[in-house]
C-alpha positions as CSV (number, residue, x, y, z in Angstrom):
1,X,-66.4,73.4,64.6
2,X,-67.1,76.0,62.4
3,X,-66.1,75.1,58.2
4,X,-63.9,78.4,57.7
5,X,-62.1,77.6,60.4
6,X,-61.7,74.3,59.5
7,X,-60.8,75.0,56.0
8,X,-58.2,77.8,57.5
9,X,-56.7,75.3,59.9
10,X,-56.0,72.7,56.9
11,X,-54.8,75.6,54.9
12,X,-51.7,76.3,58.0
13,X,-51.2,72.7,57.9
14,X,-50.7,72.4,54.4
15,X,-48.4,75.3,53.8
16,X,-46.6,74.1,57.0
17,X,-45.6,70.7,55.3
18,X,-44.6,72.9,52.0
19,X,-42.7,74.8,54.0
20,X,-41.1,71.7,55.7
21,X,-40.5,69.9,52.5
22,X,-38.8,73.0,51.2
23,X,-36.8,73.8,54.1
24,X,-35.5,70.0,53.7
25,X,-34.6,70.5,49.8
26,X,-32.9,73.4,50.5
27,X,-30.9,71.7,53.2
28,X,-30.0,68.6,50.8
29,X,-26.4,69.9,48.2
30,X,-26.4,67.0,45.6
31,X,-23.0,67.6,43.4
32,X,-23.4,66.5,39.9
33,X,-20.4,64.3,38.3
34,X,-19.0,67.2,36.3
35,X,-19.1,69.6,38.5
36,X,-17.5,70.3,42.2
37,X,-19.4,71.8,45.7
38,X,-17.5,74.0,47.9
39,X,-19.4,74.3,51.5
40,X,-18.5,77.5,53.5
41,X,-18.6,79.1,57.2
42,X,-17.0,76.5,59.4
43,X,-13.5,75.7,60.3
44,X,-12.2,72.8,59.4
45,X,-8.1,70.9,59.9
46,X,-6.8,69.6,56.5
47,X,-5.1,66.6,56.7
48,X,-1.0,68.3,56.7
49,X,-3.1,70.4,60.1
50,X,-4.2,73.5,57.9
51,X,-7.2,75.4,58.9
52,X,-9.8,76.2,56.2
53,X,-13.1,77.8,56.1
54,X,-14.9,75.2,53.7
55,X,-15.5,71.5,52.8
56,X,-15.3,69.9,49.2
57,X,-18.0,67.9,47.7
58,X,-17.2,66.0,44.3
59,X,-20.2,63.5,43.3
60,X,-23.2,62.5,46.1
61,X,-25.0,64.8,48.6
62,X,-24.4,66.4,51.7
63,X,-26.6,68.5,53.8
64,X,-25.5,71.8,54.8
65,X,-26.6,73.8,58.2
66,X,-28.9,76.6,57.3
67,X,-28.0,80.2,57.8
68,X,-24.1,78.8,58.8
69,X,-23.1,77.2,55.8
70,X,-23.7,78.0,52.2
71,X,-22.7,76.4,49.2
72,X,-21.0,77.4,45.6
73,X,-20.4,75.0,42.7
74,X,-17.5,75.0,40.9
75,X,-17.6,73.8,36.8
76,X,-15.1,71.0,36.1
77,X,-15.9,70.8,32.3
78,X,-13.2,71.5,29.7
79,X,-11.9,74.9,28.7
80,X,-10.7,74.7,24.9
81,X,-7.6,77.5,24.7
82,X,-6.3,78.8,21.8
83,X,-2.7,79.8,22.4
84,X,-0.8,81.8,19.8
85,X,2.5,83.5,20.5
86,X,4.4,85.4,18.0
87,X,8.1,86.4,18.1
88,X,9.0,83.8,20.3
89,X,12.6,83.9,20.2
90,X,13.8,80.0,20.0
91,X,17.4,78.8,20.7
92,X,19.4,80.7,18.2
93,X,17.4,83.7,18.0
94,X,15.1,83.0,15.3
95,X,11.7,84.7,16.3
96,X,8.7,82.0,15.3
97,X,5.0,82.2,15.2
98,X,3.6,78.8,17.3
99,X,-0.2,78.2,16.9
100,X,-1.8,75.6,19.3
101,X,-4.7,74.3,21.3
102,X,-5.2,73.2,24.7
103,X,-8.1,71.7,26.8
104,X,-7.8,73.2,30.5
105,X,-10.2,72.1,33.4
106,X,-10.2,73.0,37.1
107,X,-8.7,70.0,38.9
108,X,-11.3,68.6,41.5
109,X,-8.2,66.4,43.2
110,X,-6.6,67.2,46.6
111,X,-4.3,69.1,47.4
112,X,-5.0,70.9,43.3
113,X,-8.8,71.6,44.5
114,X,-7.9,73.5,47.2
115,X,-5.9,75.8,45.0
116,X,-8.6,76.0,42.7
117,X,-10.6,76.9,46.0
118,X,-9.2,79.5,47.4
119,X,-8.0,80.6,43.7
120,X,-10.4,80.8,41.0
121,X,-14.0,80.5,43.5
122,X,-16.5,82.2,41.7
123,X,-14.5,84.0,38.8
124,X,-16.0,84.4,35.5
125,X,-15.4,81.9,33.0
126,X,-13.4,84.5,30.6
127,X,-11.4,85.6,33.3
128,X,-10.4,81.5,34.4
129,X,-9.7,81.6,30.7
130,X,-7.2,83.9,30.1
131,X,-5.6,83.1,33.5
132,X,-4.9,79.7,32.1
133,X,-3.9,81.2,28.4
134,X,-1.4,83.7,30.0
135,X,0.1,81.2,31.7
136,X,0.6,78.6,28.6
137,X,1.7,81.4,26.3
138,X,4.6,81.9,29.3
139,X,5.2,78.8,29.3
140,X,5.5,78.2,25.6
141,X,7.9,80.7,25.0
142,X,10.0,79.2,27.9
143,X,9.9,75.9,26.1
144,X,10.6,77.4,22.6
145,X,13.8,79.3,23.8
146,X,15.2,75.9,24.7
147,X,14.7,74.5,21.2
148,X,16.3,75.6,17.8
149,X,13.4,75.6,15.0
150,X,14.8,72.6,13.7
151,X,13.5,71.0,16.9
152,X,10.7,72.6,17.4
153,X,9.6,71.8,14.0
154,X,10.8,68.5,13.4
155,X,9.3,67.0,16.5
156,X,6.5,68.7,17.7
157,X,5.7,65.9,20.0
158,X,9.0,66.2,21.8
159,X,8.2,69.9,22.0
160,X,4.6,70.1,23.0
161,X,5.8,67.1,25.7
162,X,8.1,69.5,27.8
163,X,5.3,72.3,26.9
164,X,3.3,69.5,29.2
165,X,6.1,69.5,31.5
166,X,6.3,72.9,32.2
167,X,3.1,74.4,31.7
168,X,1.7,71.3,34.1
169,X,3.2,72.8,37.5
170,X,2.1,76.2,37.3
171,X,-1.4,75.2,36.5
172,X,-1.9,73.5,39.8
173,X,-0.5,76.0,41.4
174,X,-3.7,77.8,39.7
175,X,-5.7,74.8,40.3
176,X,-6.2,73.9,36.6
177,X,-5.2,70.7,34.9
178,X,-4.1,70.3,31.6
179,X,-5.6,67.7,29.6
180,X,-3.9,68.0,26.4
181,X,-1.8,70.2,24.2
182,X,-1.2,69.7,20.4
183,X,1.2,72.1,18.4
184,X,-0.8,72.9,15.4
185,X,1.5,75.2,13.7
186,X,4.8,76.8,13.3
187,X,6.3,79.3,10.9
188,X,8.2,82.4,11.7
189,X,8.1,86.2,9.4
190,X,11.7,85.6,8.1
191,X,11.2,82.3,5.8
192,X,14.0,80.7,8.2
193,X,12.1,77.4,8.4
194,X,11.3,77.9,4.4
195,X,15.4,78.2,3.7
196,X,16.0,75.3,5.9
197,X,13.7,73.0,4.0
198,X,14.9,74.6,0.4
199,X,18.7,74.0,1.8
200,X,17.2,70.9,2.8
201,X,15.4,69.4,-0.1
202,X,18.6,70.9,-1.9
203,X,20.7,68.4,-0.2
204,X,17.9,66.0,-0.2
205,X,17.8,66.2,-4.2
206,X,21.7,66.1,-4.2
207,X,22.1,63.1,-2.4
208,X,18.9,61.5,-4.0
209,X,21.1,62.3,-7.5
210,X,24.9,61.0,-5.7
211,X,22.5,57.9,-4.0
212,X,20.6,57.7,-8.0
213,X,24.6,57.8,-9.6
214,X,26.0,55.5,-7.0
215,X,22.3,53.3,-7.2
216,X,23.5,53.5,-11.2
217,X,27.3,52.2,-10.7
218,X,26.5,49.6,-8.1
219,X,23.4,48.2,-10.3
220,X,25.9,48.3,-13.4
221,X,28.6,46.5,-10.7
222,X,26.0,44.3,-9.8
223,X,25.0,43.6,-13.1
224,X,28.4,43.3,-14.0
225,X,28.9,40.8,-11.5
226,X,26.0,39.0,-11.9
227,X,27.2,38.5,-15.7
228,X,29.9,37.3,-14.7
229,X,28.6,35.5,-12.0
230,X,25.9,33.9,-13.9
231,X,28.8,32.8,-16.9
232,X,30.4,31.2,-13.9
233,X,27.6,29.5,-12.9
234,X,26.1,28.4,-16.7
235,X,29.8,27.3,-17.0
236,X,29.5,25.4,-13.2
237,X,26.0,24.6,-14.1
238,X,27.3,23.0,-17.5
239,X,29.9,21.1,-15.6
240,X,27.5,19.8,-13.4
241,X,25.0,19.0,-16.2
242,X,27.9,16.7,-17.9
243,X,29.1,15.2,-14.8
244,X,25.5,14.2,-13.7
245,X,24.9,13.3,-17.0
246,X,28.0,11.1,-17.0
247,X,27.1,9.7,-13.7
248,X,23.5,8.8,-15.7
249,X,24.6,7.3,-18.6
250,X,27.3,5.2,-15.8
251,X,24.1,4.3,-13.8
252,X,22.0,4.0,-16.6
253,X,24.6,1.0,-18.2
254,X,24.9,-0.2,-14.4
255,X,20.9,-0.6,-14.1
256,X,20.8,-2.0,-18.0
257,X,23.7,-4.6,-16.8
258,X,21.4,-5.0,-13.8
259,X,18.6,-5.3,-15.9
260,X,19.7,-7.9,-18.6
261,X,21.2,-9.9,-15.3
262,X,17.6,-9.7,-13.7
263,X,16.1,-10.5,-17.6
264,X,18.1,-13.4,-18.1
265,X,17.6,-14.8,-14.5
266,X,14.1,-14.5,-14.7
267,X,14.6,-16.6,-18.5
268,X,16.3,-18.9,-16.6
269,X,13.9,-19.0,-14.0
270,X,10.9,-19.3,-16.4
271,X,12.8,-21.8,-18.3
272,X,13.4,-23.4,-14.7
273,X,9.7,-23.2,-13.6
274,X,8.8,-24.3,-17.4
275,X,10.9,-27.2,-17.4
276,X,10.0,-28.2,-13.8
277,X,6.1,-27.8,-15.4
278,X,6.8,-29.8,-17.9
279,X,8.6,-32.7,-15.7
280,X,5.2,-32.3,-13.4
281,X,3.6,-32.7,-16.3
282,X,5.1,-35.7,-17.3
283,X,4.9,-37.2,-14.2
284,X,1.1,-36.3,-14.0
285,X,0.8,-37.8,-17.7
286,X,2.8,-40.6,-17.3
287,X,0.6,-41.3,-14.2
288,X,-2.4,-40.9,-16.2
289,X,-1.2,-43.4,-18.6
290,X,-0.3,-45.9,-16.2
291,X,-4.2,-45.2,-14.9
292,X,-5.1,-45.2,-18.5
293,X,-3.1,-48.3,-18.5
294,X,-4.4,-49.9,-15.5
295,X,-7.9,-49.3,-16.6
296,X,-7.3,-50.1,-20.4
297,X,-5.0,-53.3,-20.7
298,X,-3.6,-54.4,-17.0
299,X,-7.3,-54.3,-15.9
300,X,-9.0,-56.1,-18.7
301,X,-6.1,-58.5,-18.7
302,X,-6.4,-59.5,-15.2
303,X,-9.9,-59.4,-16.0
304,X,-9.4,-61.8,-18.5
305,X,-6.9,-63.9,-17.0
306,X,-8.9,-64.5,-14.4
307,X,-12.0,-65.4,-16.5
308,X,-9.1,-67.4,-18.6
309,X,-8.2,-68.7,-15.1
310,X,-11.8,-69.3,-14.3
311,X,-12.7,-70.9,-18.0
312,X,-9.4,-72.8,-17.5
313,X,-10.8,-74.4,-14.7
314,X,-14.0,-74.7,-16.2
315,X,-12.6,-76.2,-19.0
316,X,-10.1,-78.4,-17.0
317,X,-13.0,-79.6,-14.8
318,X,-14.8,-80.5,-18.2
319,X,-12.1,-81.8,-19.6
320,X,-11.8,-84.2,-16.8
321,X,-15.3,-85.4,-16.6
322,X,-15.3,-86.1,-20.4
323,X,-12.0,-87.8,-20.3
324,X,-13.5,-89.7,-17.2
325,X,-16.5,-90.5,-19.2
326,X,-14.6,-91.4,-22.1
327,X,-12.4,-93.7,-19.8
328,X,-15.6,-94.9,-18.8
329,X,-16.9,-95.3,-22.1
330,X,-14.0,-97.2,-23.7
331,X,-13.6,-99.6,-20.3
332,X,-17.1,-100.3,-21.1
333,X,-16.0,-100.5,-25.1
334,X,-13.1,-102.7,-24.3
335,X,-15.6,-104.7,-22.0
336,X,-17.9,-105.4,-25.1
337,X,-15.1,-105.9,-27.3
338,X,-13.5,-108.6,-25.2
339,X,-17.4,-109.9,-25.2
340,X,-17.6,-109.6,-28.6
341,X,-14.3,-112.0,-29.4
342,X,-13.2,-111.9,-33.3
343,X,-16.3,-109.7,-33.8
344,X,-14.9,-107.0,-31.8
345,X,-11.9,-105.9,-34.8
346,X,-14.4,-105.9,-37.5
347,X,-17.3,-104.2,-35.4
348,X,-13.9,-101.3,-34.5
349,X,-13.2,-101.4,-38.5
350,X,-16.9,-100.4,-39.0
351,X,-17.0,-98.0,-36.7
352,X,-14.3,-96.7,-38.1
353,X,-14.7,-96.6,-41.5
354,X,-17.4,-93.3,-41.5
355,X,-14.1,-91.4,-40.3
356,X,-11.7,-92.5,-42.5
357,X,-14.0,-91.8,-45.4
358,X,-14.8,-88.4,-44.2
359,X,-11.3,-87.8,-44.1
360,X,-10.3,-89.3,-47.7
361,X,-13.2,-86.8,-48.6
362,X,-12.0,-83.5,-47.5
363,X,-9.0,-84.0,-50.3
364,X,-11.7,-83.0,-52.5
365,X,-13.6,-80.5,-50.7
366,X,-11.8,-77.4,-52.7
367,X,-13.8,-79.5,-56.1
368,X,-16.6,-78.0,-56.9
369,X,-19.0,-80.8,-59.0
370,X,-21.7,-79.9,-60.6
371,X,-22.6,-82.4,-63.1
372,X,-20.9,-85.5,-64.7
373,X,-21.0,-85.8,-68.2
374,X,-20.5,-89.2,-69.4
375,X,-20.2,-89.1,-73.3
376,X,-20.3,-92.6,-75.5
377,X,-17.5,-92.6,-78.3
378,X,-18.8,-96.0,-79.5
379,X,-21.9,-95.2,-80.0
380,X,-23.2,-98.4,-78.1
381,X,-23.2,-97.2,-74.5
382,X,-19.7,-98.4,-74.5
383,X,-18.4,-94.7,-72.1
384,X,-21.9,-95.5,-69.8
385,X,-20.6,-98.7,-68.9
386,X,-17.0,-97.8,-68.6
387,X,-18.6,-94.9,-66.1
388,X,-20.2,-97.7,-64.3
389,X,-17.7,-99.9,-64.3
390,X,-15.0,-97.6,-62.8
391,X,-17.2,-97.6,-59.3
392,X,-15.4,-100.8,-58.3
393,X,-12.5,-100.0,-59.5
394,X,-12.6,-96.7,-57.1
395,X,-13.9,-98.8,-54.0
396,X,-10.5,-100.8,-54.8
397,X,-8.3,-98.0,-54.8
398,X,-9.9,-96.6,-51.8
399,X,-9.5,-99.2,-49.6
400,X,-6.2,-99.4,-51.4
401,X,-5.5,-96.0,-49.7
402,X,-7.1,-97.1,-46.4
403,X,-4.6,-100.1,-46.2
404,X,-1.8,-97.9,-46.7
405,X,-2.4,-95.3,-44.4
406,X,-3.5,-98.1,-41.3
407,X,-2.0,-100.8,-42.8
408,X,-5.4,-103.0,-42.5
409,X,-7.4,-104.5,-45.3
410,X,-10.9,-103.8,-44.6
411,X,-12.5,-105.5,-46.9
412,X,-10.4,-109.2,-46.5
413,X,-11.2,-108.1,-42.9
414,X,-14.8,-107.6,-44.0
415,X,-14.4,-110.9,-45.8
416,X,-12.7,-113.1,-43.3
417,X,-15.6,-115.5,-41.8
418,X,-15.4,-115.6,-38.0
419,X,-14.2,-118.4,-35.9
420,X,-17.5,-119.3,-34.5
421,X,-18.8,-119.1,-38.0
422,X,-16.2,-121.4,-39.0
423,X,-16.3,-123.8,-36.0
């Protein structure tokens, strides 16, 4: 194959697809949010049976037939309105100057699309917009003919409501819709509304001075009474104060009573609880000194008594062997006596006699001798001899004594010769 033609051939291809592709774009209608597709050149039946020449697109695509069909757009943004009327006569005849603004928009909503349709397709956007001022203005000075200025001008919500009201039905009818509507202003060329608010503020300033002189007289009233109100109730008050204060000084003796009751119980109870401490005490000391006792005198003493007991025995069971050994000694005494014959009394004397001396003896034991002096008054040894010679005469008077006190002579007993001697 020859290159030209090869290069030509790709050349018909190519602009065939562009062609394609474009033919398909031009086919596709893709409506934007704000805005609304009307579709024209075939019949269609409304839903109450009409027959119309279009279709209505609001949002998404569509395709349209080529050649048949053919397509308009239709802007649903909002129109901002300035509406102004002047000499609008209101209720009363009062002409008045209303200033406001409204935000119109071509209503994309069945059945006020299809007015909008077959109304206000491809117009100009001035033209739309005067259409739609025209008709507020009307409508305005409808509304204000039904209101006095007082109305109109004290509630301008009320007003620019049935504004709302009546503007809202002829605008479909156009296929508009009215988003809002604010009153901005209202005056009039007369000063009409500028009396009413002088004869208003007038009465407004004479009932603020009647509401400021009756304000006066009911706070001087009020003060008035509530003097006297609080006198009455200082005086009340006071009452109260002395009754409650009589009522304390009546509790107050009550809870003293109470209290010296209470104070001397408890004394009695301490005195109780001491006495009761003491009497334990005593029993716990008494105790102790029976212990004490026990340990110090009944203890020793029965200690003693039966160590007493014990010696007692001891000394009973000596006493008993030395009395049987002195039995047995003076049997055997007696024996040797009765042996002994007549020799037996003078042997008993002699045995005897070392006692009885001892005894005369121990009548001088308080005499303390410690030397005998012996002096001579003769001169010729006359007081020597006289010393010597009273020795005898001393043994005499002892054994003098000795015979008095037994009533035996020891010395004729001494004497006396035996029998076996004498035999």
């Amino acid at each position: 194959m020859d290159p030209t033609a090869g290069v030509i051939m790709g050349g018909i291809a190519l602009g065939l697809v562009g062609a394609l592709i474009y033919a398909v774009r031009s086919l596709i209608v893709i409506c934007l949010p704000n805005e609304m597709v009307v579709i024209t050149g075939r019949n269609r039946t409304m839903s109450d049976g009409r027959q119309v020449g279009y279709r209505l697109l609001h949002g998404g695509r569509t395709l349209r037939i080529p050649i048949v069909e053919r397509v308009s757009r239709v802007d649903l943004t909002t129109i901002p309105i300035d509406v102004t009327v002047r000499n609008a006569y209101s209720k009363g005849g009062i002409p008045l100057i209303v200033q406001g603004i409204a935000n119109v928009k071509v209503s994309a909503r069945d059945p006020v699309a299809h007015n909008a349709v077959e109304r206000l397709l491809e117009k100009p956007f001035e033209e739309m917009m005067h259409i739609a001022k025209d008709t507020l203005e009307g409508n305005l000075r409808g509304v204000l003919a039904t209101l006095t200025p007082e109305e109109a001008n004290e509630d301008r919500l009320k007003f620019a409501g049935r504004l709302i009201e009546e503007a809202d039905e002829d605008l479909k009818k156009l296929g508009l819709e009215l988003d809002t509507l604010k009153i901005q202003n209202l005056t009039d060329e007369v000063n009409y509304l500028d009396s009413i608010g002088r004869q208003q503020t007038a009465d407004i300033l004479k009932k603020a001075r009647v509401a400021e002189a009756q304000s006066a007289s009911e706070a001087e009233q009020t003060e008035a009474a509530a003097r006297q109100a609080a006198q009455v109730a200082s005086i009340q008050a006071d009452l109260a104060i002395t009754e409650e204060n009589n009522l304390l000084r009546v509790r107050k003796a009550e809870l003293d009573a109470l209290g010296l009751a209470r104070e001397a119980e408890a004394t009695v109870a301490g005195e109780k609880a001491r006495v009761v401490a003491e009497q334990e005490l005593q029993h716990e000391r008494i105790a102790l000194e029976q212990r004490r006792l026990e340990a110090d005198v009944l203890l020793p003493a029965q200690a003693d008594r039966e160590a007493a007991e014990q010696r007692a025995k001891g000394s009973a069971a000596s006493i008993a062997e030395d009395g049987k050994a002195r039995l047995y000694v003076l049997d055997e005494t007696i024996k040797l006596y009765q042996s002994a014959g007549t020799e037996a009394e003078r042997i008993f004397i002699l045995n005897m006699l070392p006692d009885i001396i001892r005894e005369i003896a121990k009548s001088v034991d308080g005499m303390d001798i410690d030397k005998v002096t012996v002096i001579d008054s003769g001169g010729q040894g006359t007081g020597v001899a006289m010393a010597a010679g009273q020795l005898p005469e001393a043994i005499i008077k002892i054994t003098e004594q000795i015979e008095t006190a037994t009533g035996v002579n020891i010395l004729s007993r001494l004497g006396q010769p035996s029998e076996e001697k004498t035999k």
